[in-house]
Phi, psi and omega in degrees: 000131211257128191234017148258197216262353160278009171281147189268349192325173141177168234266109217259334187209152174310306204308319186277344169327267204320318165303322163299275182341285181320337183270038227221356189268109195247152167251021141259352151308323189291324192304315183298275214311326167302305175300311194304311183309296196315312191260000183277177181292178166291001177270349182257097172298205184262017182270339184266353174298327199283325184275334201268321174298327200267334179283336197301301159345277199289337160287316172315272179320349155253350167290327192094017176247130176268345167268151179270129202259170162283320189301327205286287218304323192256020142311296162294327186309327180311295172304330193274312187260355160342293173289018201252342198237123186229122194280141167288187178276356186270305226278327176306311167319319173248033164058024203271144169229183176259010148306306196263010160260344201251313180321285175292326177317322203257341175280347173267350177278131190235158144301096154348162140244004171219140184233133186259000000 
């Protein structure tokens, strides 16, 4: 099956769903994904965890990849948690927005380097 995004191809039964997918699970993406959540607020729970894998998912398949890469999560990550970050008056006061709260969050994130 041909996965990129100018293919006319397309996803013909759940099974061959369900066969993507399983390839689509890296543990060092998981790892990213773990880290972003741990250091974003407490609003982003696991619908954004949930969200940030399943987009990632799918930029890897436009990539033309069956695996979730860490660049794919942190690709993604501005967009899937942006609206998830709500600023107090200091953070306003200091000029912070949730761009540039998602910005360091996401410059602390690495590739493991050995994944077990």
């Amino acid at each position: 099956m041909n996965v990129h995004a100018e293919s006319s191809e397309t996803i013909s039964d759940t099974a061959e769903l369900l066969q993507l997918e399983q390839r689509l699970i890296d543990a060092g993406a998981s790892f990213a994904v773990v880290t972003v959540i741990r250091a974003a607020p407490p609003t982003s729970t696991h619908v954004g965890a949930q969200a940030l894998v399943e987009c990632g998912r799918v930029l890897a398949l436009m990539r033309g990849r069956y695996h979730l890469a860490v660049e794919d999560i942190l690709h993604v990550a501005p967009a899937v948690l942006r609206h998830r970050i709500i600023l107090n008056f200091d953070a306003h006061a200091d000029g912070q927005t949730p761009e540039t709260i998602l910005q360091s969050i996401l410059k602390s994130v690495t590739a493991p380097s050995s994944v077990a």
